[in-house]
SEKOL-378617 format. One record per atom (N, C-alpha, C): residue number from 1; residue in one letter; atom name; y, z negated, x negated. Coordinates in steps of 0.001 Angstrom, whole numbers, plus 500000, padded with zeros to 6 digits. Example, Ala and Ser with C-alpha at 12.3 -4.5 7.8 and 13.67 -1.06 7.14 Angstrom:
2
(1 "A" "N" (494310 492200 486810)),
(1 "A" "CA" (495500 492200 487700)),
(1 "A" "C" (496700 492200 486800)),
(2 "S" "N" (497750 492920 487150)),
(2 "S" "CA" (498940 492860 486330)),
(2 "S" "C" (500030 492130 487100)),
This chain:
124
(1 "X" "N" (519053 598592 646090)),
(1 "X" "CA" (519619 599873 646469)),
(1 "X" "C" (518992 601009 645659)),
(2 "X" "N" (518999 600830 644199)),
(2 "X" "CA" (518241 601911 643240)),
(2 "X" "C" (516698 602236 643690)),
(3 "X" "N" (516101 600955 644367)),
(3 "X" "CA" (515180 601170 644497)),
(3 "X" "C" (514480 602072 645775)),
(4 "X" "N" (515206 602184 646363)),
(4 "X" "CA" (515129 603173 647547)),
(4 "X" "C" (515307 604584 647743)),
(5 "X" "N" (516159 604500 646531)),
(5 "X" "CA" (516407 606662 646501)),
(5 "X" "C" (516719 606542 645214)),
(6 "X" "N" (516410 608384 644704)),
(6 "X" "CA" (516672 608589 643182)),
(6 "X" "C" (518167 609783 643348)),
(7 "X" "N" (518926 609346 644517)),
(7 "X" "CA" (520332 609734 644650)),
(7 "X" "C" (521367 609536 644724)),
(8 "X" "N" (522198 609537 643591)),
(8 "X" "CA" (523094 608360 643479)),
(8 "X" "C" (524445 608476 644440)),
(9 "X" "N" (524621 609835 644857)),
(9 "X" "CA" (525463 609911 645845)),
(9 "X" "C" (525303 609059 646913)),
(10 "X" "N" (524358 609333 647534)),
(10 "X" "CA" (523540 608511 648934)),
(10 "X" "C" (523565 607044 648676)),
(11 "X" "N" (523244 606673 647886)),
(11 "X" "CA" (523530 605267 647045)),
(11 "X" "C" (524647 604749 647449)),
(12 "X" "N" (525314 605104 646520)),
(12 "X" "CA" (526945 604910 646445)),
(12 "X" "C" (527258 604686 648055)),
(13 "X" "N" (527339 606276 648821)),
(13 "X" "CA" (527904 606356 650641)),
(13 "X" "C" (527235 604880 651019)),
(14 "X" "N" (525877 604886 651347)),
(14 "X" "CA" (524950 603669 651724)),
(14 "X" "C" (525916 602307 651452)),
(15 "X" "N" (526331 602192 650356)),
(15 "X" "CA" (526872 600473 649822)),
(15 "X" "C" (527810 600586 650744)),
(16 "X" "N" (528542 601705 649910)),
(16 "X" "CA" (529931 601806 650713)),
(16 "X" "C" (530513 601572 652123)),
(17 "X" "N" (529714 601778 652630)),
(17 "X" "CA" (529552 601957 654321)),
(17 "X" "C" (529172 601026 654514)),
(18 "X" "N" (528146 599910 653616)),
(18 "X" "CA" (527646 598301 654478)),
(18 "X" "C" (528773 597918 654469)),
(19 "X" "N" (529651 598228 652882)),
(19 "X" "CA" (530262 597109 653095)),
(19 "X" "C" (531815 597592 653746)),
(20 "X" "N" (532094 598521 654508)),
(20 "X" "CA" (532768 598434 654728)),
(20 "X" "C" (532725 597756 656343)),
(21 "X" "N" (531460 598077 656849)),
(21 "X" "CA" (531224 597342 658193)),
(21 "X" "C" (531010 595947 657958)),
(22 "X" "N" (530343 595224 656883)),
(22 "X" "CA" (530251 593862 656623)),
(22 "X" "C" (531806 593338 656310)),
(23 "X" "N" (532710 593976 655929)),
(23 "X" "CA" (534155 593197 655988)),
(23 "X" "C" (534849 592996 657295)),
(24 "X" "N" (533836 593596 658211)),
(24 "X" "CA" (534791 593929 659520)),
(24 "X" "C" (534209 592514 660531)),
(25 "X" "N" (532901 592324 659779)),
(25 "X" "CA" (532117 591009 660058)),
(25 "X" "C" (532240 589381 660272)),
(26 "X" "N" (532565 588735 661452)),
(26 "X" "CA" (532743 587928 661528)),
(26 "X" "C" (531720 586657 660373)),
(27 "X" "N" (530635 587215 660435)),
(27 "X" "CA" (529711 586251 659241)),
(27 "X" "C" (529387 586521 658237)),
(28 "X" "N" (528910 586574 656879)),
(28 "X" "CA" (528821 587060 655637)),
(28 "X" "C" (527738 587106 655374)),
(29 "X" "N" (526777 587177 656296)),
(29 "X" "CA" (525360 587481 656427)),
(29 "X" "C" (525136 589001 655273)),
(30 "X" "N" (525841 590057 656176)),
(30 "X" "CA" (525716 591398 655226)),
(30 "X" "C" (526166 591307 654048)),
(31 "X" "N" (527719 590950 654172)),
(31 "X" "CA" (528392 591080 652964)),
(31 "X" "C" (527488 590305 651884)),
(32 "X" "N" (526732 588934 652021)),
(32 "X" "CA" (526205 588386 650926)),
(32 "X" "C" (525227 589089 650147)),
(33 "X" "N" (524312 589843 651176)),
(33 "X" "CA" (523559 590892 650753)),
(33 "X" "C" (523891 591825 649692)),
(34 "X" "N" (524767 592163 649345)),
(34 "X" "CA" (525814 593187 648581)),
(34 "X" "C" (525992 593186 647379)),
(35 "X" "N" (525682 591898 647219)),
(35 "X" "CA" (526320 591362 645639)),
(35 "X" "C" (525008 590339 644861)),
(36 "X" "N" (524869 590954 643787)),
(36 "X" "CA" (524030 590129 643231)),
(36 "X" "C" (525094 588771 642828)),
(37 "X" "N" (524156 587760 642401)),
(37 "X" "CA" (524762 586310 642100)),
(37 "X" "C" (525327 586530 640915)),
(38 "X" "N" (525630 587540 639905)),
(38 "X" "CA" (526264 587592 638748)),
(38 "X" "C" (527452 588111 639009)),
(39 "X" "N" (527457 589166 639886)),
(39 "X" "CA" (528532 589852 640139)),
(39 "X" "C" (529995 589972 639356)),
(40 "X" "N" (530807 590551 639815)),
(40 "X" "CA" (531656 590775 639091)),
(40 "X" "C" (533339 591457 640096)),
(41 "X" "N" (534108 590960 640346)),
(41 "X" "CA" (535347 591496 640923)),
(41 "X" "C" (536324 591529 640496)),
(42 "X" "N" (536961 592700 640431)),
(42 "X" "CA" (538179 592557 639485)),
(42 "X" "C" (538927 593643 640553)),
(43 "X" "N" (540240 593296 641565)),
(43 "X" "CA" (541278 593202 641742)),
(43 "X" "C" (542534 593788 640967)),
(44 "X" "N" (543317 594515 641143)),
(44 "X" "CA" (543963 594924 640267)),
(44 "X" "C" (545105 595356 641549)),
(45 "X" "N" (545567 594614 642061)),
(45 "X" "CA" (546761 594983 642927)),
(45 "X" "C" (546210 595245 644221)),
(46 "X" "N" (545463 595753 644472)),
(46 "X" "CA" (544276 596255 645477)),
(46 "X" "C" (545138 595622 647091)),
(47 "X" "N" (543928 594381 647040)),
(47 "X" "CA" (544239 593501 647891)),
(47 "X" "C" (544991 592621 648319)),
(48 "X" "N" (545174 591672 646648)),
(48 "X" "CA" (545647 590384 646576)),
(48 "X" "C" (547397 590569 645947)),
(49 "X" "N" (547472 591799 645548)),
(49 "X" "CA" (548985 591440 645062)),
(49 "X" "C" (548643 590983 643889)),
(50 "X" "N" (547394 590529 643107)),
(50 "X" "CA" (547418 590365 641269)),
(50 "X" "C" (546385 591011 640998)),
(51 "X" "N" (546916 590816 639807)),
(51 "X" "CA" (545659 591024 638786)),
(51 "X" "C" (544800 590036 638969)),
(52 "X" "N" (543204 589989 639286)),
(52 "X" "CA" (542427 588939 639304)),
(52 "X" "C" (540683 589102 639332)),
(53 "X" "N" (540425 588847 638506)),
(53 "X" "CA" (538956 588717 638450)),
(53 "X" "C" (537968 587686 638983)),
(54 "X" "N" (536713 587797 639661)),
(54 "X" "CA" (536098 586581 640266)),
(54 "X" "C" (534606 586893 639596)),
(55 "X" "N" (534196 585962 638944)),
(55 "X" "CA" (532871 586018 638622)),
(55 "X" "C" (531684 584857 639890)),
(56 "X" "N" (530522 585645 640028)),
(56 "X" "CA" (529359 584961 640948)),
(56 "X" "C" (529731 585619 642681)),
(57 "X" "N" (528881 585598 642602)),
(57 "X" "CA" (529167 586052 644421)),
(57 "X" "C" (529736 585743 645172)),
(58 "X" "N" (529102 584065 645234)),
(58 "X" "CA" (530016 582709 645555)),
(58 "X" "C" (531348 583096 646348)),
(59 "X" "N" (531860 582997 644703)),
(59 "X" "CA" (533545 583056 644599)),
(59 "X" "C" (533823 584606 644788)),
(60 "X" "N" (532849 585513 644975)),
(60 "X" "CA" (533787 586830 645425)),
(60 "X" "C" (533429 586592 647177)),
(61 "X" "N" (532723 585905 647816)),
(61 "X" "CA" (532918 585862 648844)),
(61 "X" "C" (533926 584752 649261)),
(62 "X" "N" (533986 583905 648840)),
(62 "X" "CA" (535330 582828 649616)),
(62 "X" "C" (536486 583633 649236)),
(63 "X" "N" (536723 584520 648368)),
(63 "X" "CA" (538012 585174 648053)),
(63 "X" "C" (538131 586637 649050)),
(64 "X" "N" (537054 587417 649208)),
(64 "X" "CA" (536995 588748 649609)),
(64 "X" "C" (537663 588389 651162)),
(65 "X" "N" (536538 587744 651659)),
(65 "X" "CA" (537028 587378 653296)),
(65 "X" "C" (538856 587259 653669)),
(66 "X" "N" (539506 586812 653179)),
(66 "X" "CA" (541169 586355 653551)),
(66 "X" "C" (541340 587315 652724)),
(67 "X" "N" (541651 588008 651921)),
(67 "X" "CA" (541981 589246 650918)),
(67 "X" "C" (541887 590441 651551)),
(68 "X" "N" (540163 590329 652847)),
(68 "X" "CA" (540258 591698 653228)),
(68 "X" "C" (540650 591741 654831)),
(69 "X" "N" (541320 590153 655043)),
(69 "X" "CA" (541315 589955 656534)),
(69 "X" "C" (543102 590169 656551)),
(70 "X" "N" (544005 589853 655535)),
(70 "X" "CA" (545298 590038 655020)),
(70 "X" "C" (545256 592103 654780)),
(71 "X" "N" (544826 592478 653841)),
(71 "X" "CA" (544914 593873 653112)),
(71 "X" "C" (544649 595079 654500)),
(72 "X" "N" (543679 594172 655131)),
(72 "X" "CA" (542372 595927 655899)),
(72 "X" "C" (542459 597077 655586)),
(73 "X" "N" (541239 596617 654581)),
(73 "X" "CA" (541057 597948 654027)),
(73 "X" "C" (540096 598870 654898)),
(74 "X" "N" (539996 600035 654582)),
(74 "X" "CA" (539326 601171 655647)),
(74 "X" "C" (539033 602259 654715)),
(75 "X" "N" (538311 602860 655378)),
(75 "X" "CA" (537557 604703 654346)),
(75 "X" "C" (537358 604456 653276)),
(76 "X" "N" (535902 603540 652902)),
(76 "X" "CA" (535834 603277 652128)),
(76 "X" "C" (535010 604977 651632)),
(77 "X" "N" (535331 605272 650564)),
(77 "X" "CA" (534315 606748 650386)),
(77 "X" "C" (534567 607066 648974)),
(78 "X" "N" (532948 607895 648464)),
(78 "X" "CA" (533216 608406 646710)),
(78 "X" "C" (534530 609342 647084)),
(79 "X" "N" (535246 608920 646124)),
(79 "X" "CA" (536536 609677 645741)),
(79 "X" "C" (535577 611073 645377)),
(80 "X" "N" (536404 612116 645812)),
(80 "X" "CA" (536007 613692 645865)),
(80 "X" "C" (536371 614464 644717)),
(81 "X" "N" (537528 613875 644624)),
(81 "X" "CA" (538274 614501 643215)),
(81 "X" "C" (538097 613948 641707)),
(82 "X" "N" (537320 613035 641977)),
(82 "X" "CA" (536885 611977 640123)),
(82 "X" "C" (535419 612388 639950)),
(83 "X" "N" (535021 611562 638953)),
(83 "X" "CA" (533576 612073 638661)),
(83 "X" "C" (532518 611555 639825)),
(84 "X" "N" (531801 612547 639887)),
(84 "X" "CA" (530883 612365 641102)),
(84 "X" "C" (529519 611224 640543)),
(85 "X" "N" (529068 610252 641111)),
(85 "X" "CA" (528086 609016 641150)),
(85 "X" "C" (526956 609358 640664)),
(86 "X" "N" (526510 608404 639486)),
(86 "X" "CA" (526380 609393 637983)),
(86 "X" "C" (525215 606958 637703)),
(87 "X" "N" (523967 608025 637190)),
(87 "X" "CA" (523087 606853 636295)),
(87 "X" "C" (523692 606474 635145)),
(88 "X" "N" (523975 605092 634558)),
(88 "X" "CA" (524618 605112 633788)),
(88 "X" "C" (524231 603561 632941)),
(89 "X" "N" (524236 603333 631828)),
(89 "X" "CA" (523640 601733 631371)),
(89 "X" "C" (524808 600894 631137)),
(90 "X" "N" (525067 599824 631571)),
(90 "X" "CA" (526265 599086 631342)),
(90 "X" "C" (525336 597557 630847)),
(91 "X" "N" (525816 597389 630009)),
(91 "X" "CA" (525542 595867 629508)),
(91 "X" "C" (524041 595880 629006)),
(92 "X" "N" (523464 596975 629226)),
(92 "X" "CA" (521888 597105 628983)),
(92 "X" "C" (521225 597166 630195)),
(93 "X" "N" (521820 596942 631328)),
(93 "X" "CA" (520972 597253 632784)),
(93 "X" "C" (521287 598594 633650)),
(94 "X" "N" (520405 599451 633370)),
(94 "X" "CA" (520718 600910 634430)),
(94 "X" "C" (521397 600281 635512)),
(95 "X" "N" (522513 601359 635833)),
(95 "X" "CA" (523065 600839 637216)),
(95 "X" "C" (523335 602184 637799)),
(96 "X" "N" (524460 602447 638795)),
(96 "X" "CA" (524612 603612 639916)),
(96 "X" "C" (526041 603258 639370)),
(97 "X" "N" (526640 604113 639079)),
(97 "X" "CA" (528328 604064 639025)),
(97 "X" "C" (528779 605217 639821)),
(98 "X" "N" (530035 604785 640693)),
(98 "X" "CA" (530741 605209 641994)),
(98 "X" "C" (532070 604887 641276)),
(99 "X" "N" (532954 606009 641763)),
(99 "X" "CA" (534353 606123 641640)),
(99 "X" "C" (535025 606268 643598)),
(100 "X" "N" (535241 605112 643665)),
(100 "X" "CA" (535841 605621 645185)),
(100 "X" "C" (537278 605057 645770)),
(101 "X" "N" (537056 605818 647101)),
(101 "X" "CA" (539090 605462 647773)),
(101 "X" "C" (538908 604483 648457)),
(102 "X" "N" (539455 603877 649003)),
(102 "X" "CA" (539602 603371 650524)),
(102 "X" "C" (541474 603061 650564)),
(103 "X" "N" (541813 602964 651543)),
(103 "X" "CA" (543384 602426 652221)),
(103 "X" "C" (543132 600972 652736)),
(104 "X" "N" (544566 600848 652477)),
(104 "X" "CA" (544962 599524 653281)),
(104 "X" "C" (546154 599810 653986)),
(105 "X" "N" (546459 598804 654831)),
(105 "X" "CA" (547603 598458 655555)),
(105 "X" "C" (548694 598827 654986)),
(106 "X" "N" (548824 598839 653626)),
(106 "X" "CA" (550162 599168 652903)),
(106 "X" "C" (549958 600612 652028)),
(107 "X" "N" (548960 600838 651431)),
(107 "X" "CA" (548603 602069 650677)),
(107 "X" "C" (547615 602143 650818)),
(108 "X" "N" (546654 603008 649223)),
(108 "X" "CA" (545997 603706 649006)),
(108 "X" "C" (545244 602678 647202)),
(109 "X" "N" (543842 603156 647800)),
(109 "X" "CA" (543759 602558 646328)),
(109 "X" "C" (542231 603026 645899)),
(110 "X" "N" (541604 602585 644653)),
(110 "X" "CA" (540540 603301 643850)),
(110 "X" "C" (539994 601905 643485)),
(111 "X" "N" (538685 602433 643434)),
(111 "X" "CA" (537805 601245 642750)),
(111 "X" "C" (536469 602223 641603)),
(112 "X" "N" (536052 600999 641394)),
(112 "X" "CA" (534749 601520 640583)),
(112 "X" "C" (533535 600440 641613)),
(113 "X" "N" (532252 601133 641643)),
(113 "X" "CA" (531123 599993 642184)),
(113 "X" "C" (530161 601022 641263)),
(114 "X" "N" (529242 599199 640512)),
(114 "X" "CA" (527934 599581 640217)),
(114 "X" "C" (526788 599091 640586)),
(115 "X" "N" (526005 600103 641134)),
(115 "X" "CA" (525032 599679 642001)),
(115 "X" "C" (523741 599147 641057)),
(116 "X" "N" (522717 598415 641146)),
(116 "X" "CA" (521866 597786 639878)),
(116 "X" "C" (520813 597475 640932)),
(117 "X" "N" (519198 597978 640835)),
(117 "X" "CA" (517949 597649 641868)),
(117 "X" "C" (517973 596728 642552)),
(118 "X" "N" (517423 596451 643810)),
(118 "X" "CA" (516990 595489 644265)),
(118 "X" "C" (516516 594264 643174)),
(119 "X" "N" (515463 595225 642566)),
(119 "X" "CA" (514364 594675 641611)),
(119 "X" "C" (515293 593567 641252)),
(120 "X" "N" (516177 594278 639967)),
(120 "X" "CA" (517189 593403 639296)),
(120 "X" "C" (518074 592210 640411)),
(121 "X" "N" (518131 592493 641139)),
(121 "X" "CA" (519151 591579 642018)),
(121 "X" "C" (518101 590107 642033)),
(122 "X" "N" (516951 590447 642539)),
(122 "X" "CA" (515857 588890 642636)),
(122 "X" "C" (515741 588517 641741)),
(123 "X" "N" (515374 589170 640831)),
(123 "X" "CA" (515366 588200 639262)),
(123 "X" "C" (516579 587734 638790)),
(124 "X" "N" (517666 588460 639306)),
(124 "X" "CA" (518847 587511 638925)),
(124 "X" "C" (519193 588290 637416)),
């Protein structure tokens, strides 16, 4: 994703938008695309009703699918009112950090996504 534009807004919309059409996806073709194999999900009432973290892609895809087929979530978008999608180093790897909304069936809720190159995604 980094590797395609030096805009992190556009970035951010871009993910946002696969993945909000890849949840709507009968196959996980897109959605797998999305997530590097290290990944990282952390849940916080969101979807699932807990607190819960999933490490590897793997396991954020056997979990995401029934979480987002139960929740439906929708509008996924950078939150307007938080800090706007901003270069930033986490763990030692430049990434794209996004503050955004989306709804569900029952409310309203916030996430964080960090976006990290293509590059980085193949090497793992």
């Amino acid at each position: 994703m980094l590797d395609r534009t030096d805009d992190s807004s556009l970035a951010a919309d871009t993910w946002l938008a696969q993945f909000e059409e890849a949840l709507g996806k009968p196959d996980e073709g897109l959605l797998k695309t999305l997530f590097h194999p290290d990944s990282y999900w952390r849940d916080v009432l969101a979807l699932s009703w807990n607190i819960q973290t999933l490490n590897g892609a793997d396991a954020i895809l056997k979990a995401l699918r029934p979480l987002a087929r139960s929740a439906a979530p929708t509008g996924f978008a950078i939150a307007p009112d938080r800090a706007a999608p901003r270069k930033v180093m986490r763990a030692g790897t430049n990434a794209i950090e996004a503050i955004f909304k989306f709804e569900t069936k029952v409310g309203r809720g916030n996430g964080i996504i960090r976006l990290i190159s293509d590059a980085t995604m193949a090497t793992g």
